[in-house]
N, C-alpha and C positions, 0 to 999 in steps of 0.2 A: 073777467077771464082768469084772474091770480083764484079768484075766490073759489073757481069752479075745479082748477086744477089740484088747489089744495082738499076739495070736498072726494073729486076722485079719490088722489094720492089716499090721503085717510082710510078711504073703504080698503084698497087694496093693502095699506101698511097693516090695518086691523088682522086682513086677513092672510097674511105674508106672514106677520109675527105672531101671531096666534101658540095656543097652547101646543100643537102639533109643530110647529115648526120648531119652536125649545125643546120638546123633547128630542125632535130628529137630530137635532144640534150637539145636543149633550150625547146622546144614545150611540149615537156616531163616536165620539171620544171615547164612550165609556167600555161600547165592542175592540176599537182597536187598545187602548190600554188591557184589554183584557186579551186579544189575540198577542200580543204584541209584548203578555206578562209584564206588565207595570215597567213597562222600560224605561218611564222618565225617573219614576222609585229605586228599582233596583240597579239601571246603570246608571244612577245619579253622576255618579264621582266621574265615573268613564267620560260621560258626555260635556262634562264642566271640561275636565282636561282636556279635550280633542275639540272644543269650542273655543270657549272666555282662556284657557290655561293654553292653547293653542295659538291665539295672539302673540304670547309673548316668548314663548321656543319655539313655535315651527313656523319659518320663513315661507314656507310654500301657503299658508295659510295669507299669508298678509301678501305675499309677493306679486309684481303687477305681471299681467303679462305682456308678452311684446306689442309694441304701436299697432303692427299690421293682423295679430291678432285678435278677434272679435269677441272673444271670451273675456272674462272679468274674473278677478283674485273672490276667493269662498268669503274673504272679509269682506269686497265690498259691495259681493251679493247680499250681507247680513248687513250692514249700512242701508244700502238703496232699498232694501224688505222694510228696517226697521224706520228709515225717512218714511215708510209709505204708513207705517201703524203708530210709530209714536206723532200725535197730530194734537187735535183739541178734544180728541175725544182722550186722550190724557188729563185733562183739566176742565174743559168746560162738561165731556160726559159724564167725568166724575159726578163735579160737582152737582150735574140735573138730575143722577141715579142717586142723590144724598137729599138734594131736595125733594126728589118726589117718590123714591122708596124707602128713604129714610136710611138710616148707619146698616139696618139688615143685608142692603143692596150691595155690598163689598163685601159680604160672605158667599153671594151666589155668582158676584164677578169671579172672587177666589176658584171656586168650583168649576165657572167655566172656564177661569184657564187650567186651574189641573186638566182636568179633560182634551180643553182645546190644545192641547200640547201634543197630544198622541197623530189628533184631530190633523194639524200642521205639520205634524214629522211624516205623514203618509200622504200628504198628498206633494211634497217634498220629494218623498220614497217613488211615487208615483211620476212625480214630474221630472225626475231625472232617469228611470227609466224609461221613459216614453219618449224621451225628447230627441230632435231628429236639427242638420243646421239648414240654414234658408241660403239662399242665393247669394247672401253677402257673408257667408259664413259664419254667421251670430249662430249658435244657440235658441230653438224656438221650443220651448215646453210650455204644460198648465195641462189647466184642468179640460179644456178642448181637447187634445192632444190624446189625454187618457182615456178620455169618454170614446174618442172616435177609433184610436188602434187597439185600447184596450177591454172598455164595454162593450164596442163592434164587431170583436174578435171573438167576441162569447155567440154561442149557437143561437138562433134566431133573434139574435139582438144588433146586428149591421145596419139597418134603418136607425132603429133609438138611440146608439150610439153616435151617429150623426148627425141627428135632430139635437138631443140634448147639447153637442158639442157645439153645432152654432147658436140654439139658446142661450148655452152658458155669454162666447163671445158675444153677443146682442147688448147682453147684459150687461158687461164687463163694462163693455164700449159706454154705454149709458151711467153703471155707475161711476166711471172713471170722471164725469162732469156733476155726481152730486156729491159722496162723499172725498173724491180727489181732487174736486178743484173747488165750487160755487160754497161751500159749507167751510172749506177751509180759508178761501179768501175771505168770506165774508167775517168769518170772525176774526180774520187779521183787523180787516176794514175798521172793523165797529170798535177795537182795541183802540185801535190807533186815532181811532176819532173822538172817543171819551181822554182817553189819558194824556195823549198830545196834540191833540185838536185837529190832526189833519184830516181834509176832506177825504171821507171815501171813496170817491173815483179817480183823487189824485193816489191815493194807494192804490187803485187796482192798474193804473194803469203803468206806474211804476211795476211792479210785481210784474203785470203783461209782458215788459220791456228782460226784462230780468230773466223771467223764465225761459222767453222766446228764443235767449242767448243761450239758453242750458240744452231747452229741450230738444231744439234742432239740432242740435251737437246729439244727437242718440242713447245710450245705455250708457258706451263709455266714456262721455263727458259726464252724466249725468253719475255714475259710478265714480267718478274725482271727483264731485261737489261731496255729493252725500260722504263719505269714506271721513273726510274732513268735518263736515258737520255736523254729524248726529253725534259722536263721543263727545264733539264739546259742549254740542248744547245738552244733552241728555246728563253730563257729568255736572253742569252747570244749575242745570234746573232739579239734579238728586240732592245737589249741595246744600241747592238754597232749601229745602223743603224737611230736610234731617237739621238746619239747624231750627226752623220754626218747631219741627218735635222737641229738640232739645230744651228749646226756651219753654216750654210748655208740657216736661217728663211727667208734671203731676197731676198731667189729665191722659194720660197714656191706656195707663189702667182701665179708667174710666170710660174710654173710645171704644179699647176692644170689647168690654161686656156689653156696649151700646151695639156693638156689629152683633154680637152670636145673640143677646137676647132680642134684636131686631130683627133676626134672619131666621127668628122660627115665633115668634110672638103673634098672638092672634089677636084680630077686633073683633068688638062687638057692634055689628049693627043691626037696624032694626029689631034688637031683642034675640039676635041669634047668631052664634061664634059661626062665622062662615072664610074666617082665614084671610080676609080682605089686604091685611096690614104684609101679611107672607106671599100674596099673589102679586103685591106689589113693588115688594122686594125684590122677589125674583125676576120678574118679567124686566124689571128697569135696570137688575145687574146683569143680568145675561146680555137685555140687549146692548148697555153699553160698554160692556166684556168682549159682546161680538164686534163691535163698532172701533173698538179698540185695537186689537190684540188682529182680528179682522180671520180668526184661527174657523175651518169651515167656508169661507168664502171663496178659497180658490184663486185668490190674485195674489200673493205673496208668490206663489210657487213660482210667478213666470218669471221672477228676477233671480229667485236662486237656481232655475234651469238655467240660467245663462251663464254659472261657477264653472271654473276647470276644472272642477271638482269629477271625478270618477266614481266615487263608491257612492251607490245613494242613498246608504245610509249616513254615511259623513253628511251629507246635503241635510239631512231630514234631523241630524241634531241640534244642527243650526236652526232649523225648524223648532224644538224645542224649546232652544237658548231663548230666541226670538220672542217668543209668548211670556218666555218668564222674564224675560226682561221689560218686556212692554204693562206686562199687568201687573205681576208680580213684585216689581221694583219701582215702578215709577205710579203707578196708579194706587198704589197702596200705599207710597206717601204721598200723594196729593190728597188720599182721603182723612190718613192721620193729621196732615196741615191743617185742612180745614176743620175735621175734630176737634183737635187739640186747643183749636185758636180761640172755640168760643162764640162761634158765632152760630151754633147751635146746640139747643137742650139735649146732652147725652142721657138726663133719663125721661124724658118724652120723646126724643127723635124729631123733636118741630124746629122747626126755623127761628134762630132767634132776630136774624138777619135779615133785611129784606132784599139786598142784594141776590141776585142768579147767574146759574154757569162761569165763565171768568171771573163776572167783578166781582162774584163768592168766595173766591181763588184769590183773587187780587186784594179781598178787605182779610182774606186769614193772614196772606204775606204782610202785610200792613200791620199788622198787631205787634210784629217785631221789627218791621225795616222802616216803618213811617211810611209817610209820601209814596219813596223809592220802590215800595213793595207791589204797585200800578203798576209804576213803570216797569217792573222787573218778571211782573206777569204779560205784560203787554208784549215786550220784547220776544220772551219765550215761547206765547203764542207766533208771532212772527216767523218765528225759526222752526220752531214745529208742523204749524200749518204750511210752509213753503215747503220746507222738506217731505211734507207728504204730496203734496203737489206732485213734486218732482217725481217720487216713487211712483207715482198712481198715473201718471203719464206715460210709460214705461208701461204698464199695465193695458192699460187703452189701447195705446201703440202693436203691444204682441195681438191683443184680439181683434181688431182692426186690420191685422199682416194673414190672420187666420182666415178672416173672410172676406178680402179683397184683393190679399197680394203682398211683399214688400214693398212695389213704387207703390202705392197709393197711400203710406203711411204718411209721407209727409203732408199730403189733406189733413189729414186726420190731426196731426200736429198743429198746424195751421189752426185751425178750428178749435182745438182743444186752450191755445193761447191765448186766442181772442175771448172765452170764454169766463178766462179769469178778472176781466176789466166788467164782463155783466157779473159775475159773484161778486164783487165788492160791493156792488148797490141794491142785491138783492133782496129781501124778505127773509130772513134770518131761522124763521121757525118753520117756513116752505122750504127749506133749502137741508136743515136736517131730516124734515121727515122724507124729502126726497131720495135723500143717502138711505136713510132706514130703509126703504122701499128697494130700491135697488140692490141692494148689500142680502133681502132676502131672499129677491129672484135669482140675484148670482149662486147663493147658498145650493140651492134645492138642486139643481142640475151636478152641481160640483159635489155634493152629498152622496145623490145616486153612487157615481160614480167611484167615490173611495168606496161606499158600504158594497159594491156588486166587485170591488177588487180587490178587499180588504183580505180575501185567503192570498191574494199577487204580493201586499207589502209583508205578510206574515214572511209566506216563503224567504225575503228580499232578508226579511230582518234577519230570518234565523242562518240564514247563507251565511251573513256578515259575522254573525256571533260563533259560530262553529267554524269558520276562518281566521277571524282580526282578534278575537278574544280565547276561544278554548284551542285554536290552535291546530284545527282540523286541514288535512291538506285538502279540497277539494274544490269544484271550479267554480268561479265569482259570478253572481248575477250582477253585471254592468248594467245593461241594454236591452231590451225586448226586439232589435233590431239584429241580428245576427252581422251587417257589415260593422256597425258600431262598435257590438261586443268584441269582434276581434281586433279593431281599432284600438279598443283601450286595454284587451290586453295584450297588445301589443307595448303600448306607450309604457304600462306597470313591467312589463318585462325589461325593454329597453330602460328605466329609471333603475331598477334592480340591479343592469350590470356595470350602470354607471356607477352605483355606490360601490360596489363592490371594487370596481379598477378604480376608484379614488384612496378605497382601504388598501 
């Protein structure tokens, strides 16, 4: 039965990730950076300020909101997004995109996050203006949301815009049990059972227990874990990974000429240069770029629709921050660790190692911390993987509220719990390519969708910049819902006169 389902799964991952699907992927990035004039480039500074420099002077960014309120602070939207992408595909995707495309595979990750940054900030752009609250006053946005008010909205596309939007939700629902839960427990499991010997099913049932307490607790419990977790383990595990560079600066050099000449170098086979060595490159950095970073797929956005956030371009910066942070920072030292450490040929690109995915991870940490360096991957998977859990729960949850209802979400929880006690004893290589699979079908529907509203987020952007930056007086796109828009400008006018009677 496993056999038959993985022979499916295979046909369709082949034909999910194919050469047309990376192009859509990137093609999508590279139209909105170019609609959208290089926004992550040229407001580099702006966006870092009003993000990461935004933590630490503007209270309204980090500040909680009230008990009785449903919304969640813009920080621990970018928390509970980043639980849901920084996961094992930080480390163990790495490492599988170095094992089997070789050091080129982090130049064509690089690539798709430049892109996927644009990719994330519009559908961000998108999911806060489209987003409308449910029954219990939460915040419901995504990529459903946009397809259905905003691709539906467009002249003879009201059917396709509501097909592709419970598509997309079908999906979501689904991927949320391969790449959110069963792919990330399992490699808790398998950690935890090489390097501290505990049985795999007493992990997953722990974790079961664990979760069960979080996720039933909804967004804004789940929004107090993560908020707390992800800075320390992310500050933790950039720590451990810049000193294994350190201890090994004199192969630095050597790593990067191994990425760019890996990431255009051709083979030769059968007697004739057909590019083999670059096809393989790319297809294994992209996809574990997109596995990662998760930019294009449409489930990040449903957690930063739930920000108090107002301006959707504020929303979609944090879109940006998000990608560079997840690939940019942390997947780019996990590839220099294992570089650097030696355990593979930087001028052949082979394997010197025969270690894969984590314990590849866990023998580069080891070069410097001994022993501890297991254990100190083991753990960090732990924290990663759970934390994405949590995020991707959350996930399931909006697309499951989308086509069934809000009561009926807690089934959906229920089920989603229990299903982290079968991820821990599952089939390890069934359960990534299952996410792979998944992660493509959620893509294409959520793809449509930004490329058919891609002239919606221009407008959105240029509104904000001809406002918040050159200074223009003229009137804000909040909302696509006209009770909304005057709700929030209302809220920015009533906040205007409060500063002003506090000056």
């Amino acid at each position: 039965m496993i056999e038959t389902i993985a022979n499916i799964n295979n046909a369709v991952n082949s034909f999910v990730w194919g050469l047309p699907m990376l192009v859509l992927l990137v093609g999508t990035g590279i139209l909105m950076t170019i609609l959208t004039k290089c926004f992550q480039l040229t407001h580099f500074k702006y966006w870092m300020k009003h993000t990461l420099g935004g933590i630490f002077v503007n209270k309204k960014v980090t500040a909680h909101t009230a008990k009785e309120d449903r919304q969640i602070s813009q920080f621990q939207s970018l928390c509970t997004a980043l639980a849901a992408t920084i996961g094992t595909g930080n480390i163990a995707g790495v490492a599988a995109a170095l094992a089997t495309g070789g050091p080129g595979s982090i130049f064509w990750m690089w690539i798709t996050a430049f892109f996927g940054m644009m990719t994330n900030y519009s559908e961000n752009v998108l999911g806060i203006f489209y987003r409308r609250k449910n029954e219990h006053g939460e915040w419901s946005g995504g990529a459903m949301y946009y397809l259905n008010d905003g691709l539906g909205s467009k002249k003879n596309c009201k059917y396709l815009g509501k097909t592709l939007a419970v598509l997309f939700a079908v999906f979501c629902v689904l991927a949320s049990f391969g790449i959110g839960n069963m792919s990330q427990i399992n490699s808790i499991a398998v950690n935890m059972n090489s390097v501290f010997g505990v049985p795999m099913f007493i992990t997953g049932i722990f974790l079961m227990i664990i979760a069960g307490l979080v996720v039933v607790g909804g967004i804004k419990r789940i929004a107090a874990v993560t908020e707390k977790l992800v800075p320390f383990m992310a500050i933790v595990y950039v720590a451990g990974a810049i000193i294994i560079v350190i201890f090994n600066y004199d192969q630095l050099a050597a790593a990067f000429i191994a990425i760019f000449k890996g990431a255009f170098a051709m083979k030769a086979v059968g007697g004739g240069i057909v590019g083999s060595g670059v096809r393989s490159a790319v297809t294994w950095g992209m996809k574990r770029g997109v596995f990662s970073n998760e930019a294009g797929l449409g489930s990040s956005v449903m957690v930063h629709s739930a920000s108090n956030v107002k301006e959707p371009v504020q929303q979609g910066m944090w879109g940006i921050f998000e990608v560079f942070a997840d690939t940019i920072v942390v997947c780019t030292l996990t590839a220099l660790a294992v570089l650097t450490s030696g355990v593979m040929d930087l001028g052949t690109g082979e394997m010197i190692s025969s270690a894969e995915k984590t314990a590849l991870v866990s023998e580069s940490f080891s070069t410097v911390f001994g022993p501890a360096g297991g254990a100190f991957i083991a753990i960090a998977i732990l924290l990663f993987a759970f934390s994405t859990t949590l995020g991707w729960s959350i996930y399931g949850t909006k697309a499951f509220e989308y086509l069934f209802g809000t009561k009926a979400t807690i089934g959906y929880k229920v089920v989603f719990v229990v299903f982290i006690a079968v991820g821990a004893t599952m089939n390890l290589e069934l359960a990534w390519d299952l996410s792979d699979t998944f992660n493509g079908l959620m893509a294409i529907p959520n793809l449509i969708g930004v490329l058919s509203l891609s002239g919606t987020v221009s407008a959105i952007t240029k509104n904000y910049i001809d406002r918040r930056i050159n200074g223009k007086d003229i009137k804000p796109m909040y909302s696509a819902f006209p009770v909304i828009q005057k709700e929030q400008e209302d809220r920015v006018k009533a906040e205007k006169e409060q500063q002003e009677e506090a000056v």
